[in-house]
C-alpha positions, 0 to 999 in steps of 0.5 A: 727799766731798761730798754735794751735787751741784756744781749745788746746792753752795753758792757763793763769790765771787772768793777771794784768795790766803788760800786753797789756791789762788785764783781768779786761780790757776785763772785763770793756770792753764788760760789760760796753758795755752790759749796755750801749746797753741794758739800753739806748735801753730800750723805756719805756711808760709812767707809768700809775699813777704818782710814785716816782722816786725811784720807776720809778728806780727800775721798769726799772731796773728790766725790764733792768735784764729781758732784759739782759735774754730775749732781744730779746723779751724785746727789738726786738719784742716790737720795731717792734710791736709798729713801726708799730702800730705808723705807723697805728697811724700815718697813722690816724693822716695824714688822719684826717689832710688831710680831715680838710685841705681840708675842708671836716670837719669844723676846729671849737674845743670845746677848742676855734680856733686852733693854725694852723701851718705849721708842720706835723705829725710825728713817734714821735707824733704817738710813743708818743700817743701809749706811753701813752704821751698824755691824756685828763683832765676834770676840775675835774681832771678825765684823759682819755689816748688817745690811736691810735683808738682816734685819727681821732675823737679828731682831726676831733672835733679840741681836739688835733691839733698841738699848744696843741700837738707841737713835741718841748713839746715831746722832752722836756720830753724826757730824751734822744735826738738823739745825747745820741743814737748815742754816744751809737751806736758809743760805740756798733760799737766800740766794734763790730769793734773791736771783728771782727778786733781781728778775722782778726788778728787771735787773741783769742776772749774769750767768754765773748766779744763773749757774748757781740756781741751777745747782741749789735745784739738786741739793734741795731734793736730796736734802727732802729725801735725805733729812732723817740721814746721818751725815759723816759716820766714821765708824759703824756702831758696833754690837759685840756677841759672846763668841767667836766667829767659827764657834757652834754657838753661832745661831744658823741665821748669823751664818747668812751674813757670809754672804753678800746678795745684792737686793734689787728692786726693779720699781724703786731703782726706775723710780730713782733713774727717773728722778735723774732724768726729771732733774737733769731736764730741770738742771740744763733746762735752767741754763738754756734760761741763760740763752739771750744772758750777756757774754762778752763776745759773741762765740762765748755767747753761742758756746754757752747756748750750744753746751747748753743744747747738748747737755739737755739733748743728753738727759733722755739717751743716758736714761734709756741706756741705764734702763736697759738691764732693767727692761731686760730683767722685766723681759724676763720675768714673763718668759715669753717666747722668742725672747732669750733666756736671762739666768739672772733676772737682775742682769748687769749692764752689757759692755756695747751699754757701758761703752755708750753709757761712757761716751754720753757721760764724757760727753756731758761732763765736757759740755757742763766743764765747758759752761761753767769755764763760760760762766767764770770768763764771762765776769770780765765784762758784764752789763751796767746792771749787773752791779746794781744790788736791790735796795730790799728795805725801798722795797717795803711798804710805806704808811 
């Protein structure tokens, strides 16, 4: 056990493979897991026009770089958001279902007598809709993408059932399976169990794998909401109807897809943003774990604790300012006196909002690109300790 603190530990500079592990090691080590629970973390939808692949590609990977600086954001609010705007949909889905199966609508479509099966609607085809993985196409090629709101009314009018809309189509298009996300989680957990094991061993931890725990905490949450989602669809699944898109034969309900209201709901998207603001405290508050960690000089050491500062100090200020065209709709839904009039009782942000909300997002970006410039340098001189790698199997017990 050593007896000094990791702050005063002696250090060393870059080690080769001469030692237990080396710095290139610890290095492959905790990027190698960032990426992985970062990339395979992100849930894309499915992209509005049809693109090559080099530029499908290039997207995600700038999404990836927006990820690494704002997961939480990227990642923590966006699962939790749309988890539950699936369960809404799915919730329509069962209801519309229920009121066919009980005869209350007649099971006739427009595109000849359905296929019932005795499957169910699930997350998946609820996730898949509001992806949109699902779209209508008339004869002459004009495409409507179904959206939650759409739901009762295509069911009901016998559009979508299950043969045309069938869960194996889902997870044919989508490029990972359950297995790939385990194998990820199985890779994170590894990581995580092994940071923890060196603190049990009194061991230094440096503050690049510090980092890299920091980062598997977002992913986990997105991956617990976002398990039935499909991942990577290039192209939505198509229902074709037997007519054109002008036609008189085009039921009056169809004609509501022209439009494109946006639905919002108060409660879940607060709920989203205060699932970003519990794992912002979380991500900053893991680097603050850091604060006595080892750094080559002195002013890296006090970079790195007044980054780490700012970071956690900018976490409830972003959360107010994204609250506030949502405090004002609730304002105005009682229409108590003395207070303005809102037309719209989902107002957007105001632009004095969007330039503080910018200012604070700046902000934070630079103090998260500047710990993780940290992070990397201080590599080139660690303490002793950190190139000793736990010898798992002395750690079981003998008979």
């Amino acid at each position: 056990m050593p007896t000094t603190s990791p702050s005063t530990a002696p250090l060393e500079g870059w080690q080769f493979d001469d030692n237990s592990r080396s710095s290139w090691d610890i290095l492959w080590t905790c990027l190698s897991a960032i990426l992985a629970c970062t990339w395979t973390a992100l849930h894309l939808s499915v992209p509005k026009n049809r693109q090559p692949e080099w530029r499908a590609f290039t997207q995600k990977v700038l999404i990836w770089l927006f990820v690494v600086v704002y997961p939480e954001l990227t990642l923590v609010n966006e699962a939790v958001s749309q988890f539950f705007l699936a369960q809404k949909t799915l919730t329509n889905f069962e209801s519309a279902q229920e009121e066919i199966d009980q005869g209350a609508v007649p099971p006739s479509s427009v595109l000849g007598e359905p296929e019932w099966s005795p499957e169910s609607w699930s997350l998946t085809h609820a996730f898949c809709v509001n992806m949109r993985g699902l779209a209508l196409q008339t004869k002459d090629k004009r495409t409507y993408v179904v959206e939650s709101r759409h739901v009762r009314i295509l069911l009901k009018a016998g559009i979508i059932n299950y043969s045309l809309f069938d869960k194996r189509d889902i997870d044919d298009r989508s490029k990972v399976d359950s297995l790939a996300k385990v194998f990820s989680l199985i890779q994170s957990i590894y990581t995580t169990v092994n940071l923890l094991s060196r603190v049990a061993y009194h061991l230094p931890i440096t503050p690049l794998e510090i980092t890299t725990l920091a980062f598997l905490f977002c992913p986990f949450i997105s991956y617990a909401f976002w398990w039935k989602k499909p991942k990577d669809m290039s192209a939505p699944i198509l229902i074709h109807l037997p007519y054109n898109h002008d036609s008189d034969e085009m039921a009056s309900e169809l004609r509501d897809l022209l439009t494109d209201n946006r639905e919002v709901s108060l409660r879940k998207e607060l709920l989203g943003n205060l699932c970003v603001l519990l794992a912002s405290l979380a991500f900053s508050a893991i680097h603050i774990a850091a604060w006595n960690s080892s750094f080559p000089t002195p002013a890296e050491r006090l970079a790195w604790r007044v980054l780490s500062v700012i970071s956690i100090c900018l976490c409830l200020p972003m959360f107010l300012v994204m609250q506030m065209p949502f405090l004002r709709g609730w304002l105005a839904s009682f229409q108590l006196p003395g207070l303005p009039s809102f037309d719209n009782p989902y107002p957007d942000e105001t632009k004095p909002e969007i330039v503080v909300l910018v200012i604070l997002l700046f902000t934070y970006a630079l103090a998260r690109i500047g710990t993780f410039v940290l992070m990397i340098m201080s590599l080139r001189a660690l303490p002793a300790g950190s190139y000793v790698s736990i010898d798992w199997l002395k750690s079981i017990p003998h008979i």
